[in-house]
C-alpha positions in Angstrom: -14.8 119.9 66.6 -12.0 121.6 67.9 -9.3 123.1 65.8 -7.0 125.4 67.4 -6.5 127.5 70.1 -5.5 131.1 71.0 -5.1 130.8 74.5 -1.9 128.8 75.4 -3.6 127.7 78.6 -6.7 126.0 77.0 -4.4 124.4 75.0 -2.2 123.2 77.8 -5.8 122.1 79.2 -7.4 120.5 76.4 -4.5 117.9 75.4 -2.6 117.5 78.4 -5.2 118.5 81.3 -2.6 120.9 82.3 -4.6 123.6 85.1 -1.9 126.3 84.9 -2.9 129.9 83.9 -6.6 128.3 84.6 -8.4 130.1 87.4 -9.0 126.8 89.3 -12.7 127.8 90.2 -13.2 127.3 86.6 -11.9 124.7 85.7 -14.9 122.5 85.9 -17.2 124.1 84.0 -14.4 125.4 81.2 -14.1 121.5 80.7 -17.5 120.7 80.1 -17.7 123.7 77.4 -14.5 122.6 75.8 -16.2 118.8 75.0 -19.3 120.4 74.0 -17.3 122.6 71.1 -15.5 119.0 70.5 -18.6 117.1 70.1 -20.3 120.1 67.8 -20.6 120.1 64.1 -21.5 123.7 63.4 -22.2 126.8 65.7 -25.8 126.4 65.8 -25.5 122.9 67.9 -24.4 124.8 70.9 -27.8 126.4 71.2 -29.2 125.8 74.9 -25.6 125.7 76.4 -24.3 128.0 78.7 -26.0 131.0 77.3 -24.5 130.7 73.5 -24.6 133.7 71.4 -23.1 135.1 68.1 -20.8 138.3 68.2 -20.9 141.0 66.4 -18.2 141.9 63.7 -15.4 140.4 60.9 -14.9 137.6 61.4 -17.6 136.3 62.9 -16.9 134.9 66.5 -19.0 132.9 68.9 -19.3 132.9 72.9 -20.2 130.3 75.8 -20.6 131.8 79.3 -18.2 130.2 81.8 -19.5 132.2 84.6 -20.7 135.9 85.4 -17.6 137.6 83.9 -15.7 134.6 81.8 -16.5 133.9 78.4 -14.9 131.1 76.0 -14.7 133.0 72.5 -14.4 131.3 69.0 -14.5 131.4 65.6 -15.6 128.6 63.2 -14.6 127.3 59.7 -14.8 123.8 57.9 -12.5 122.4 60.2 -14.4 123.4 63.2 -13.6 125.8 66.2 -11.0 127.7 66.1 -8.9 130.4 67.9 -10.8 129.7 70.9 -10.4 131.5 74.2 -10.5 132.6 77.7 -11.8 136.0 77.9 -13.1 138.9 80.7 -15.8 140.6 79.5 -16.1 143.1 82.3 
């Protein structure tokens, strides 16, 4: 489940399906990653999707590949996802 956002533009996205600040060639696949945080109930059930892994460090964050370069970041609590992001790993 979703929570919150850090990035004002996947929040635009998310509830409004607002593209701005969106690189438009990722659009797509930033979508299907979104629902599939939405639709989990802890961490772990976004193994097998789009290259999933835990970061390093305090507090503990999550990442999903959006392409070669892109990464959605996270962190998790009861409530589900949260702070989640747009980020350029390179």
């Amino acid at each position: 489940m979703i929570a919150s956002f850090r990035s004002k533009a996947l929040r635009r996205f998310w509830a409004e399906g607002d593209r701005r600040g969106l690189r438009p060639d990722l659009v797509g696949h930033i979508r299907i990653l979104l629902s599939a945080i939405d639709a989990a109930r802890e961490p772990d059930d976004l193994q097998g999707v789009a290259r999933y892994h835990a970061l390093r460090g305090k507090p503990p964050r999550h990442a999903l590949s959006v392409n070669k370069n892109w990464r959605l970041t996270f962190g998790w609590n009861e409530d589900g996802a949260i702070d989640i992001d747009l980020e350029d790993y390179h």
